[in-house]
C-alpha positions in Angstrom: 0.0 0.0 0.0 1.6 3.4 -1.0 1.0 6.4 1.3 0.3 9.3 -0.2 2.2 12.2 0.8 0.3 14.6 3.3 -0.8 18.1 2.1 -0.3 20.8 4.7 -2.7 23.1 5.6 -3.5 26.5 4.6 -2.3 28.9 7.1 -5.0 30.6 9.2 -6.4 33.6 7.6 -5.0 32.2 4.1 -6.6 33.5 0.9 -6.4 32.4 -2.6 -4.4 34.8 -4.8 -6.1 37.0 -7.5 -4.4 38.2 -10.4 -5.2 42.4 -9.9 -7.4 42.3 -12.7 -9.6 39.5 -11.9 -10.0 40.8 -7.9 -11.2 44.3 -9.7 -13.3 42.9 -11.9 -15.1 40.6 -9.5 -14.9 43.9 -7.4 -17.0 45.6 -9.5 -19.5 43.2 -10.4 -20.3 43.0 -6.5 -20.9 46.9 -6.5 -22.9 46.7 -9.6 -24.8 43.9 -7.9 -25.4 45.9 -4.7 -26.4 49.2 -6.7 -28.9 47.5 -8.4 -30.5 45.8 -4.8 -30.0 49.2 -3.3 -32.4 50.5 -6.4 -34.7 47.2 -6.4 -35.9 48.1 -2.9 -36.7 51.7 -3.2 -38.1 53.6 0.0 -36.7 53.7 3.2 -35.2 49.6 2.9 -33.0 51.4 -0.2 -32.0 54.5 2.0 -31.1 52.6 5.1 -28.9 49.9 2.8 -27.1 52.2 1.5 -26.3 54.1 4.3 -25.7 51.1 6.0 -23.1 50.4 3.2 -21.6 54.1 3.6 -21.1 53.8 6.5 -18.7 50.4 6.6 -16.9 51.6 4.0 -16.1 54.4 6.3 -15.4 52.5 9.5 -12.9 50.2 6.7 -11.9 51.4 3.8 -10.4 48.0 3.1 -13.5 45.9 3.4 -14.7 43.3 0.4 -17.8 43.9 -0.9 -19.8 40.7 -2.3 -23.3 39.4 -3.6 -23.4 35.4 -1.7 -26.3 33.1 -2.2 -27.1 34.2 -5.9 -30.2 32.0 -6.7 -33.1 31.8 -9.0 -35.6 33.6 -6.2 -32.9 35.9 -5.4 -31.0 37.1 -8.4 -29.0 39.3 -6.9 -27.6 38.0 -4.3 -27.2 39.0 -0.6 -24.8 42.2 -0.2 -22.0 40.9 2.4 -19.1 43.1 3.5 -16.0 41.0 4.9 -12.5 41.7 6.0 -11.0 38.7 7.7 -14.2 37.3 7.9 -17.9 38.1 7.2 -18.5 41.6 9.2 -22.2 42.3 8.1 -24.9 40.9 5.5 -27.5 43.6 3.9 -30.0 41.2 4.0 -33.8 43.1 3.3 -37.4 41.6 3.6 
């Protein structure tokens, strides 16, 4: 029986690499996505999203923006904003 050699972990806090361009594209998309939830609400849910949204972009500028759980009843997406982990979900009813 041959033993296969072991793989080691992924450090803690380990993230695939992006090329640039890929990361800002996929960047992007996420905004887009967001902008158009932002508008697809309307009324208060739309104003308090995105001030919601201004206002983690301005406790950390270096958060990710990203549309998670893209599905047929929910096109597009649930906004999440992460940095080292998931920090808040715009989820709206």
């Amino acid at each position: 029986m041959a033993l296969r050699p072991k793989r080691s972990e992924p450090k803690a806090g380990a993230r695939a690499e992006i090329g640039g361009e890929a990361e800002r594209a996929s960047a992007m998309a996420a905004s887009h996505h967001i902008d158009e939830r932002i508008r697809s609400l309307g009324g208060w849910c739309a104003e308090t999203l995105a001030e919601l949204r201004r206002l983690i972009h301005e406790a950390d500028p270096d958060v990710t923006e990203e549309c998670k759980w893209i599905k047929p009843g929910n096109p597009l997406g649930v906004p999440v904003w992460s940095h080292a982990g998931i920090a808040c979900t715009g989820e709206a009813y």
